[in-house]
C-alpha positions in Angstrom: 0.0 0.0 0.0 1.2 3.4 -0.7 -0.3 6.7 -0.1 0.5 10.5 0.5 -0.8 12.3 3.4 0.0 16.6 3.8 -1.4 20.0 3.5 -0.6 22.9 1.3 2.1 20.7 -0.3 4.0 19.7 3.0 3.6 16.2 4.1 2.4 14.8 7.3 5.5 14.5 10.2 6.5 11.3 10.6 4.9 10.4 13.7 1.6 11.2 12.4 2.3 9.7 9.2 3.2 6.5 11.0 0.0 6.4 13.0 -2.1 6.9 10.1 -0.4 4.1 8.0 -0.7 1.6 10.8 -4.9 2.7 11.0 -5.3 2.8 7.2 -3.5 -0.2 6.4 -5.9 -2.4 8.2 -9.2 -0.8 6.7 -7.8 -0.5 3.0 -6.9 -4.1 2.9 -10.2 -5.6 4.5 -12.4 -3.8 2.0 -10.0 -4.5 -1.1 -10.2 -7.9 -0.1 -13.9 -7.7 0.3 -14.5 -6.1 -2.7 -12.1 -8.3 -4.7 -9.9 -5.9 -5.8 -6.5 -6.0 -7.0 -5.7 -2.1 -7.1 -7.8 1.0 -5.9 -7.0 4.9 -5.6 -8.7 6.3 -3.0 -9.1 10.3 -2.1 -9.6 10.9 1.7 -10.1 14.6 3.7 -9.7 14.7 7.0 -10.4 17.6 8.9 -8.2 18.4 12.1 -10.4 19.2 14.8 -8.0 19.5 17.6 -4.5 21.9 17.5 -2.2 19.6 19.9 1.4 22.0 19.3 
């Protein structure tokens, strides 16, 4: 699986980055697998709700 995660052109810090691979990886491959799928591209948003600097 491979995906890019940012804003305005900067990507995600690596500990975030790392946390969301580890909760994405699980979901994409469960539903690829459930939907028989070989390959899919996928557009998520997220919205921050919390400012934690």
């Amino acid at each position: 699986m491979e995906f890019l995660a940012g804003s305005n052109g900067q990507r995600l810090p690596a500990p975030y980055q790392d946390s969301l691979n580890q909760s994405l990886t699980s979901v994409v491959q469960s539903n690829s697998q459930y939907q028989g799928l070989a390959a899919c591209q996928l557009e998520l948003i997220f919205y921050i709700l919390e400012d934690t600097s």
